[in-house]
LUMKE-758576 format. One record per residue (C-alpha): residue in one letter; x, y, z; residue number from 1. Coordinates in steps of 0.5 Angstrom, whole numbers. Layout:
% LUMKE-758576
R / a / X / Y / Z / NUM $
...
END
This chain:
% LUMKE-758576
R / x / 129 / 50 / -55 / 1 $
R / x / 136 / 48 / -54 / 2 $
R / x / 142 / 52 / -50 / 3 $
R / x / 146 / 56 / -55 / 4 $
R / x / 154 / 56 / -54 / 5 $
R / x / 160 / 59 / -55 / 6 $
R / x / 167 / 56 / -55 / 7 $
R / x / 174 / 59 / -56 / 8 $
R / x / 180 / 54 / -56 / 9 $
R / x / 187 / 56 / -57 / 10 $
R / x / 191 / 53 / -60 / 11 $
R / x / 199 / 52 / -57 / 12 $
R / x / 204 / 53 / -60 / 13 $
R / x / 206 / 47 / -65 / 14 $
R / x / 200 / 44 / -65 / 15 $
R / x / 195 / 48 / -69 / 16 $
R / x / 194 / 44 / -74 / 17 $
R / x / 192 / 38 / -69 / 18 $
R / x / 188 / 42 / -65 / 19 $
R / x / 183 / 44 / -72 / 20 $
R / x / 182 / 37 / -73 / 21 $
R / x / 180 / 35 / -67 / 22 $
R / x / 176 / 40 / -66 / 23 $
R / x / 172 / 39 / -74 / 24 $
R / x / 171 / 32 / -70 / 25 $
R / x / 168 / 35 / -65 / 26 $
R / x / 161 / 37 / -67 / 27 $
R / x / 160 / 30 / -71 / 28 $
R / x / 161 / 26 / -64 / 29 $
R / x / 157 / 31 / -60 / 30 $
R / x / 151 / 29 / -66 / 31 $
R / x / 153 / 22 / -66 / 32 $
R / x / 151 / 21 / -58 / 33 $
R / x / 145 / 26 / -59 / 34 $
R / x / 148 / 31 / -55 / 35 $
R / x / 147 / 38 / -59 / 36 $
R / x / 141 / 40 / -64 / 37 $
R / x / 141 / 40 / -72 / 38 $
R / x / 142 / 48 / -71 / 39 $
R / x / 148 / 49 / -76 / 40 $
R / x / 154 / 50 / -73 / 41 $
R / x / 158 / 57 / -74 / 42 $
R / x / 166 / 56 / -73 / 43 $
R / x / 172 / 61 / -74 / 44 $
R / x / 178 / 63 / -73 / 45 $
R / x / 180 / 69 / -68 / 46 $
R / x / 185 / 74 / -71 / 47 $
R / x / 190 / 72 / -66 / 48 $
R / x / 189 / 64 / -68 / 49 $
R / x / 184 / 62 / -63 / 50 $
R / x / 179 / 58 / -66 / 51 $
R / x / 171 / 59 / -64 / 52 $
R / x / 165 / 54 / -64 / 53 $
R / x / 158 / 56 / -64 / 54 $
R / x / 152 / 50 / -63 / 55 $
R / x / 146 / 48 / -59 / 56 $
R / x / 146 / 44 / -53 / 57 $
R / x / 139 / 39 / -54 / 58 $
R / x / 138 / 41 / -47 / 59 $
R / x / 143 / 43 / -40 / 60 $
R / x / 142 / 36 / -37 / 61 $
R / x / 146 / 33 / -44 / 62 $
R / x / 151 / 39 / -43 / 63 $
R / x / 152 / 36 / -36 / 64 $
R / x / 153 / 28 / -38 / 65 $
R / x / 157 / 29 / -44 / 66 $
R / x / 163 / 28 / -41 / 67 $
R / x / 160 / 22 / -38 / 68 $
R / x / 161 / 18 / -45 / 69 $
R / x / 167 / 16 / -45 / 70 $
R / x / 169 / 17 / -52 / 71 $
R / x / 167 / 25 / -51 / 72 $
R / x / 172 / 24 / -44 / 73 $
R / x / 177 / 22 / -49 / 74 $
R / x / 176 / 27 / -55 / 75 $
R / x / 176 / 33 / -49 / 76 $
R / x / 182 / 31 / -46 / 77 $
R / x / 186 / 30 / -54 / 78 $
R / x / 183 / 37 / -53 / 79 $
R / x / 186 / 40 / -48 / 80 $
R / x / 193 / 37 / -49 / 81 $
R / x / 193 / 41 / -56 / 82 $
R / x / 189 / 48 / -54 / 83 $
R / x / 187 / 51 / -48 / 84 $
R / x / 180 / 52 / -48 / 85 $
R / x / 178 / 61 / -46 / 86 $
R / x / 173 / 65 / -44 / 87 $
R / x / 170 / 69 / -49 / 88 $
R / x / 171 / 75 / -46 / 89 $
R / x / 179 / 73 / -47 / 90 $
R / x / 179 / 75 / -55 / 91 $
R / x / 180 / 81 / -58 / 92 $
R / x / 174 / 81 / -61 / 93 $
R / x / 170 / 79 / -56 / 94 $
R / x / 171 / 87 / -54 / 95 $
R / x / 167 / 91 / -59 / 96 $
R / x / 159 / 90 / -59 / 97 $
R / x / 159 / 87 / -65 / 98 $
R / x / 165 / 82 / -65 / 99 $
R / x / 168 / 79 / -72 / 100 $
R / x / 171 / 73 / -73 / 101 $
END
């Protein structure tokens, strides 16, 4: 069994159509380098905007060396230059029991 993460993005102010498609290209390039599992993949959108993603690690060791793989270092730093990435805990529905997207 794999690791089960949760991420949250924010998208900044004039690039949220960018950030959306960067992060619909995420998951692909994670699946190409072998990093995450077949686990269908759950995103949504938080009411605020904020973008959330749900997939499985195929284990910790490729979680860690992912950023090593320099067209995953791009992709992440492409990222991070048109959202933010934020905690869980940060998002409105993050604060209920049964948070809904």
């Amino acid at each position: 069994m794999g690791i089960l993460v949760i991420c949250s993005y924010r998208p900044r102010a004039g690039h949220e159509e960018e950030a959306r498609l960067l992060m619909a290209g995420h998951v692909p390039l994670l699946r190409e380098h072998g990093l995450i599992t077949e686990r269908p993949v759950v995103q949504g959108v938080a009411k605020d905007g904020e973008l959330v993603e749900i997939f499985e690690w195929e284990s910790v060791a490729k979680s860690r060396g992912a950023p090593a793989i320099a067209e995953i270092g791009q992709h992440w730093k492409a990222m991070g230059e048109v959202m933010d990435f934020v905690p869980l805990a940060q998002l409105s529905e993050a604060q209920h029991a049964f948070a809904h997207f």
